[in-house]
C-alpha positions, 0 to 999 in steps of 0.5 A: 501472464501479467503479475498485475491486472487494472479494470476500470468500473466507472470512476473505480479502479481496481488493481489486482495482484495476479500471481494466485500460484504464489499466494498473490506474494509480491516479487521485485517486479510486481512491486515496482509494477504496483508502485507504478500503477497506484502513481498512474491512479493518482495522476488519473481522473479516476476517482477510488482505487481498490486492491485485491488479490486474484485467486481464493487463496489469498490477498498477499502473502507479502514479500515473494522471499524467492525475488525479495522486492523493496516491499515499501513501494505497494504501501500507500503513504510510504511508496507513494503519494496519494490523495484519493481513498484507496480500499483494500478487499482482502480474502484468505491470507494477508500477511507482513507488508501486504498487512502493512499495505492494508494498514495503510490504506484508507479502508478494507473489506474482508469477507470471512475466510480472511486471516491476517498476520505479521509473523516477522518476529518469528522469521527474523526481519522487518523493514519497520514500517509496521510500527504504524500500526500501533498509531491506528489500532489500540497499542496491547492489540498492535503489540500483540500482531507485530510481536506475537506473530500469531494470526487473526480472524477477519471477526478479530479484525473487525472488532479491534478496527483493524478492517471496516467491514465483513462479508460473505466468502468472495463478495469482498471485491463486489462490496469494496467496488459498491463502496468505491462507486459511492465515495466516487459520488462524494466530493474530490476536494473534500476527500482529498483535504480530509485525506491530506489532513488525516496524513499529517495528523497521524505520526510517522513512524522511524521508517517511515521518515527515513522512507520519505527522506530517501525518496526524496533525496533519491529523486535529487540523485536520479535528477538532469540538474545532478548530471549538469552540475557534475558536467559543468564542474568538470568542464569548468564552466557554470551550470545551466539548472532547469530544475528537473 
């Protein structure tokens, strides 16, 4: 069975985490799955993505701890690049860097049975990229989520500005996809500038700059003008880059 499901409904993409018998937790495999599946989006001529989690039992549990995976790639802005609106619909539990992944998405729908909870105070690890989420809800209720540990209502989230909206038991995807469908109405460029703009205007945390930088100096590594640099050293001779 695949770990990750895509459907198209006209110009939305919905992605879905297809591991229900492990709460939707995100191993090393669906990790580099999801990455690659928001990059294939955004190269797409599709125009919204929305993210849910398969089964009633959660959106995520956040990182599967028995195949820990680089927990970073499924977070928009972070793992990957994009300039589209991405939605999250999230019922039951979203927990640590799948709470991150929501964060860092451009909307969510929750319907009512939604909890939400970073409690990697209370296990002893975090990657850090949670800082972020002080830069978007008030700082006493983002101290309160990252060091308190304690789980919140889709109610609490929504009255902090944590989520956009609160629907009835399972119609979070059908209402994220009716939002999908009308901002796919709007206009591309519009959204992309708007989204582009808002990117630049929101700090960035410690990890996240590290991330970013990582990334980047990982594709320099990974590149066919490394491997002829080094060859031509080797073979004394001078290099022929292509930039790539």
């Amino acid at each position: 069975m695949s770990k990750i499901e895509i459907t198209d409904h006209g110009k939305v993409r919905l992605i879905t985490i297809n591991r229900p018998e492990r709460s939707n937790a995100v191993d090393r495999q669906s990790a580099l799955d999801l990455q690659a599946a928001f990059q294939e989006f955004e190269a797409s001529d599709m125009r919204v993505a929305v993210l849910t989690g398969a089964g009633e039992k959660a959106f995520s549990a956040g990182a599967d701890i028995k195949d820990p995976p680089e927990i970073w790639r499924i977070m928009p802005t972070v793992g990957f690049e994009s300039e589209k609106p991405i939605i999250c619909a999230v019922h039951g539990w979203c927990i640590g860097g799948a709470l991150m992944t929501m964060v860092m998405s451009d909307l969510c729908v929750a319907d009512a049975t939604a909890r939400f909870s970073y409690p990697e105070a209370r296990v002893g690890v975090t990657g850090g990229v949670a800082a972020a989420l002080a830069a978007r809800i008030p700082h006493k209720i983002a101290m309160e989520l990252l060091m308190m540990g304690k789980p919140i209502s889709a109610d609490r989230a929504l009255e902090v500005g944590l989520i956009n909206q609160v629907v009835e038991k399972g119609k979070h995807v059908d209402t994220a996809l009716e939002m999908g469908q009308e901002l796919s109405q709007m206009a591309p460029m519009v959204l992309r500038t708007i989204k582009r703009f808002v990117s630049r205007t929101l700090p960035k945390s410690p990890s996240e700059l590290m991330l970013a930088a990582q990334i980047e100096i990982g594709t320099i590594w990974a590149s066919a003008d490394k491997k002829e640099g080094e060859d031509a050293f080797l073979e004394k001779r001078a290099p022929v880059f292509v930039g790539q």
